[in-house]
N, C-alpha and C positions, 0 to 999 in steps of 0.2 A: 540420665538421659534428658535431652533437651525436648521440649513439647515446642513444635508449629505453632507459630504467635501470627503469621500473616496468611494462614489456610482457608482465611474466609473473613467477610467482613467484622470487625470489632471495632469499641470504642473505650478508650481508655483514658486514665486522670494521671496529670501530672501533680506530684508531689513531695517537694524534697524531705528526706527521714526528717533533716531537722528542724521542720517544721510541725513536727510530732512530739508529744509528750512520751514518754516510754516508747519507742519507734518501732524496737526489734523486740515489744512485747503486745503488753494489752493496750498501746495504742494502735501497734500496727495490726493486730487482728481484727480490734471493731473496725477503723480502715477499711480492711480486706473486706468484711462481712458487709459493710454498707457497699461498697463497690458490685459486690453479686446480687446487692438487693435491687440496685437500680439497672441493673444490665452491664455491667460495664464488666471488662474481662481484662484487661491491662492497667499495670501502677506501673507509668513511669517516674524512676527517681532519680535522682543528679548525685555523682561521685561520693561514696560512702568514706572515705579511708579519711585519718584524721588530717586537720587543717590545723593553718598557721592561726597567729593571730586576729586575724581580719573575720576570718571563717568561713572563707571562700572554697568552696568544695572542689575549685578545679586549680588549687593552690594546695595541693596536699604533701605531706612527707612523705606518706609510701603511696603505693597505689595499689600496694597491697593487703597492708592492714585495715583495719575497719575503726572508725570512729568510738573511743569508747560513751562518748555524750548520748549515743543512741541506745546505750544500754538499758533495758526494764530490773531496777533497782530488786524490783520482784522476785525476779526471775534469776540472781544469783544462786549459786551454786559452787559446792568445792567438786570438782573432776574427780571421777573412778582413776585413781593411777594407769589403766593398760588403757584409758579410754584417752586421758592425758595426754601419754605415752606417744601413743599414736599420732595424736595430734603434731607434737613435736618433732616427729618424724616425717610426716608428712607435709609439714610446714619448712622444715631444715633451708630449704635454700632464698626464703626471704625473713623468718623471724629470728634467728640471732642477729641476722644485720640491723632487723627492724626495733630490736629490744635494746642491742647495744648503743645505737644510733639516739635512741627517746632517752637512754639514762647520760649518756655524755653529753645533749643537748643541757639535759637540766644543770647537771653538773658546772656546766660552762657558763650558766644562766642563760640560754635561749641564744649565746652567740654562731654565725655563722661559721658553720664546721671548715672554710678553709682558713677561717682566724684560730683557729685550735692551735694548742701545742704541736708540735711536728706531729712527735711519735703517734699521736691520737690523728692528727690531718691522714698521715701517712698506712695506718693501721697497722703500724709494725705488730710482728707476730706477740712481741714479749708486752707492747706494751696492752694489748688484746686480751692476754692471757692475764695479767692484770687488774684490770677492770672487773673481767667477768669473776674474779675471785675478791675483790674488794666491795664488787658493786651486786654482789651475786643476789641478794633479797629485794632490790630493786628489780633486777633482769627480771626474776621469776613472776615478781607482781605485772610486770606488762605480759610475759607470755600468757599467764591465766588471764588476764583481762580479756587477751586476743581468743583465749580459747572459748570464756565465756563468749566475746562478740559472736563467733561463726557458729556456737551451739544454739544461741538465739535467732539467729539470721537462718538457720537449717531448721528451725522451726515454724520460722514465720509464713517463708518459703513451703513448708511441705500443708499448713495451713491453706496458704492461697492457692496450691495447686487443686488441694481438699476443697475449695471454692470456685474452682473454673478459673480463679486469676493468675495470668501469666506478670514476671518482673520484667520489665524493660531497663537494663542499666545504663551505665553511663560513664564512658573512659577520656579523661581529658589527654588533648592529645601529645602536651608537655607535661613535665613533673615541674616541683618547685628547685629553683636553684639550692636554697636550703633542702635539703631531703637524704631522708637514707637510700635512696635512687644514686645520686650523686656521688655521696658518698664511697658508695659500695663497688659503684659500677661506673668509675670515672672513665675508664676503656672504652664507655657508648655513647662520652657526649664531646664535643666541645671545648675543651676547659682552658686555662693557662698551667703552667706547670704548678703553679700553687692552690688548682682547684676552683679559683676563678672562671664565671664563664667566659671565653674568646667572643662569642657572637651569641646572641640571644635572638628570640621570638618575638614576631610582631605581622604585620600587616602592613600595606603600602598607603601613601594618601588614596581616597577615594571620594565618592561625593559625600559619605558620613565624616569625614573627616580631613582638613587640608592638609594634616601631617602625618597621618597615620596614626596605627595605634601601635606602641610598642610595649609588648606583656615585661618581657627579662627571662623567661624561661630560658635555659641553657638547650640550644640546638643538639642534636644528636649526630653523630660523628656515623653517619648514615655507611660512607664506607668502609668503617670497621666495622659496623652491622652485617655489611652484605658477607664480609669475608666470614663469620661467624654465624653466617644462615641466621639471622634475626635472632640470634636464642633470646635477646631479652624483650624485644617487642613480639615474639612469640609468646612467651612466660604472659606476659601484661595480658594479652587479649586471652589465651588458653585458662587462666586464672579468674578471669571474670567471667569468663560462658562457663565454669564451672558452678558458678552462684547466679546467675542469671537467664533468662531465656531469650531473649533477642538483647546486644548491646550496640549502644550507641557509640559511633567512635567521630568526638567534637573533634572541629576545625581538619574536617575530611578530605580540603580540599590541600591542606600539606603533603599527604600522601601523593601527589603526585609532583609540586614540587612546591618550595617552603619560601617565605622572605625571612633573606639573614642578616640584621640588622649587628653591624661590630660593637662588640660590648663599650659604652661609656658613651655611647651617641644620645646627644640632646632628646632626637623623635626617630621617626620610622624612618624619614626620608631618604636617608641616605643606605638604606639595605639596596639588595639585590635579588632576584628568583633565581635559585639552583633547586636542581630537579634532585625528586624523589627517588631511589628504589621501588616505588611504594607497587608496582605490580609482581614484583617479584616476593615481594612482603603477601601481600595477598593470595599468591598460587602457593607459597606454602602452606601458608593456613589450609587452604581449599583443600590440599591435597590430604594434611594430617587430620583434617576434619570433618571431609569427603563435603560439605555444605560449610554455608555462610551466614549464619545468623543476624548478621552487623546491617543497624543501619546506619547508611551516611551523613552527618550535620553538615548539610552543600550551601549554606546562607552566603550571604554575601555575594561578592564579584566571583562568579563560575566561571574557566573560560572553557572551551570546548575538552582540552584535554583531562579536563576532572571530570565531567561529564561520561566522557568514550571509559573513563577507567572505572566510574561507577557499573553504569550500564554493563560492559563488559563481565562483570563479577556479578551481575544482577543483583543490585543492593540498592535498596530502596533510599529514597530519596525526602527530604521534607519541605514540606507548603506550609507556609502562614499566611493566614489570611489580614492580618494587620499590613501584610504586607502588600498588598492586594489591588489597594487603589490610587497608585500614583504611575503613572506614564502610559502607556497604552494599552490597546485588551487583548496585546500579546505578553503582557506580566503573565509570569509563572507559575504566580502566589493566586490568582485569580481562578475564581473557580472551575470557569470553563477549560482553563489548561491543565488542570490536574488527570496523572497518570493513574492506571489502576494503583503502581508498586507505588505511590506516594504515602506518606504519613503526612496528614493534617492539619494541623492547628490551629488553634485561633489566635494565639501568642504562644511566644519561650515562656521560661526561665527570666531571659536578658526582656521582654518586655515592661511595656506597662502592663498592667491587666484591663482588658478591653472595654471596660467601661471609661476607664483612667484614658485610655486613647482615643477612645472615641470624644470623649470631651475636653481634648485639646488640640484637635483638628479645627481648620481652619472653617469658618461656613459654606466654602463652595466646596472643600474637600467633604467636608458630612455630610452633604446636598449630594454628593457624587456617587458617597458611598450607601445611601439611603437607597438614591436611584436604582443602583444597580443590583442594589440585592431586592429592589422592590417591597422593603419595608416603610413605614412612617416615624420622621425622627422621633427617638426617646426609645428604641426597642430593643436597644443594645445592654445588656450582651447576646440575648435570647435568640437575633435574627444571627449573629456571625456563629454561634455554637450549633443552632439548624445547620446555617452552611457546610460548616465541619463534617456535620452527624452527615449532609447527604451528601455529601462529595463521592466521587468513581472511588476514591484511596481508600484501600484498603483498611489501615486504619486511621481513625481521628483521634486526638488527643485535648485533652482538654483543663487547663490548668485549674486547681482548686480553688481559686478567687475568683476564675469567671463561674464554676456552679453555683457560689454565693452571690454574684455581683458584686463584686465589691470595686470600691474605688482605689485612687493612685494612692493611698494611705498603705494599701496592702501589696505597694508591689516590692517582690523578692528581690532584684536589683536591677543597680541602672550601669553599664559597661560603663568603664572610662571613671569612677569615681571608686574611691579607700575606702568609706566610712560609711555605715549606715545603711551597706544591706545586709541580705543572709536572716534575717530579726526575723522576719513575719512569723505568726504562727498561728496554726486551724485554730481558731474560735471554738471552747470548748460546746460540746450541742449544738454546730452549727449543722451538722451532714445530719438533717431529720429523716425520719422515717417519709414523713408525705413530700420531701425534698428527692430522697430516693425512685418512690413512687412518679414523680412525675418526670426523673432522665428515664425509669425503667417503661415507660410509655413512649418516649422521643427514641430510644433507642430501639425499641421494637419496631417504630411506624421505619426509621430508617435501616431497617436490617440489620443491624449490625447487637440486638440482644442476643 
């Protein structure tokens, strides 16, 4: 059963697992426990299922398996057979693909599954049966890994509920073109006949960018979706509000209609916007779920009709407040225009961490933004996290480096560049007891303990 995460005021930390030492053990407990110490009732964390090389959590292979890096060494265990058992049964319609998929990958040395031999591109039946009989001690070692991941995560989980803390997840809204997604389910996306993507994901120029930004995820072949009543982007969302309590679903504003950039283009500019099913994607959920737990990642260029389709489904919306102080004080991000159903922040994920932004702002911009929040330069991050804590939105969110203060040393990534995020990691004894004590006082004075 899913527990009400927006029932009443809260505030919550953002923090990706793998920014944890033991994540889905004894790190993510004391986590949890300091979080009820300070007031705080929400862990938002960014896409669990395992990454490619880079280690980018919304570049994943499945979007169903879970990361074994987050496993608590500790906390291993060999399975009860019927409890096993079960598991394997229960998993049947994404872990043989997902087990088969990670030993042919290795086998091929990490090449991309449409460069595979035929019969493995193709998954013919014989050469299928094959594998799973030559590769069969490999297969088994990923499904126990996966079974160990979900027995620690049903742990960790039944923990923070044990603590008042609800999980806020997080569903990237493409898979990786490399993925046992692809793989499995070529039928749902885009491809060429050899597996290749036809048109990929991106974004159009805008003022952050004169070319756009173009991701390579492989587009989903949206009208074979409809004809198939979504079953897999059904699967995707129904499988994550199984292990989470409210999810996020990034780049929300595809669902209503997407830019499709043709596979082998230099940048973005030359895609095009073809519209979504994405209301019809939605009333099913609604209906098989009777509620909506999702909230929507609406950043960027909104135009009216992702707006009407949020609103519509009543699915909250997010503010940042870094975002806050450029153009006029009919910005979004600005406090005065914040909705009850809003979620808050002071920064992402994709930011700097706000002290790191606040001092690379320009002088008349932190003259502006001092102004307006009616603090004295030098008070950041402490004045935009207030902000946060008193905003009308329901909840605020508050990333890990801004309870520390820390600077542009510690931020998690920066969009648009390969190399060199994803690293940061909590500062062992940084989350103190009088560190706790004193959000568990900001969070009281602003309701939301």
């Amino acid at each position: 059963m899913r527990l009400p995460v927006l029932d009443r005021r809260r505030a919550g930390v953002l923090l990706h697992l793998g920014s944890l030492e033991e994540a889905l053990g004894r790190g993510g407990r004391a986590f949890i426990d300091w979080l009820a110490q300070a007031g705080f009732s929400v862990w938002q964390i960014l896409p669990a299922g395992p990454t490619g090389p880079d280690g980018s959590p919304y570049w994943v292979r499945s979007d169903f398996a879970g990361n074994p890096a987050f496993l608590d060494p500790a906390g291993m265990f060999d399975p009860e057979p019927s409890e096993y058992a079960a598991f394997l049964d229960e998993t049947r319609h994404w872990l043989d693909d997902y087990a088969l998929f990670e030993v042919l990958s290795a086998a091929q040395a990490g090449a991309a599954w449409w460069t595979w031999p035929t019969e493995l591109r193709e998954r013919t039946p014989a050469a299928m049966a094959q594998v799973a009989s030559d590769l069969a001690p490999q297969l088994q070692r990923i499904k126990r890994e996966q079974f160990v991941f979900f027995a620690q995560w049903r742990r960790l989980r039944e923990h923070a509920r044990s603590r008042g803390v609800r999980i806020l997840g997080d569903l990237p809204f493409y898979v990786a073109p490399h993925s046992a997604e692809t793989w499995a389910h070529r039928q749902q996306f885009q491809l060429e006949a050899d597996g290749r993507p036809a048109a990929v994901a991106g974004v159009p120029p805008d003022y952050f960018s004169r070319t756009g930004q173009l991701w390579g995820n492989p587009l989903y072949d949206w009208q074979a979706m409809r004809r198939d009543n979504f079953v897999y982007w059904r699967a995707r969302v129904l499988e994550q509000l199984e292990r989470v309590d409210l999810l996020r679903i990034d780049h929300f504003r595809a669902l209503a209609a997407h830019w499709a950039v043709p596979a082998g283009a230099a940048d973005a500019r030359g895609g095009q916007w073809h519209l979504t099913p994405g209301e019809d994607l939605l009333r099913l959920l609604l209906d098989e779920l009777g509620d909506l737990p999702i909230l929507a990642e609406d950043l960027g260029v909104i135009t009216d009709d992702v707006v009407a389709l949020r609103k519509g489904f009543g699915l909250p919306g997010m503010r940042v407040l870094q975002f806050a102080f450029s153009g006029e004080g009919d910005n979004p991000h600005l406090p005065h225009m914040h909705e009850h159903d809003s979620v808050v922040y002071t920064g992402t994920h994709d930011n700097d961490t706000t002290l790191g932004w606040y001092r690379s702002l320009d002088e008349e911009t932190r003259r502006r933004v001092d102004s307006m929040l009616g603090v004295a330069c030098g008070s950041m991050p402490d004045a935009l996290i207030r902000e946060a804590l008193g905003s009308v939105g329901q909840l605020a969110i508050i990333p890990a480096q801004d309870l520390l203060a820390l600077g542009c040393d510690s931020r998690l990534n920066t969009p648009g560049t390969a190399h060199g995020n994803w690293h940061w990691r909590l500062p062992a004894g940084a989350l103190t007891p009088e560190l706790g004590r004193h959000f568990a006082q900001l969070n009281k004075m602003y309701g939301r303990a």
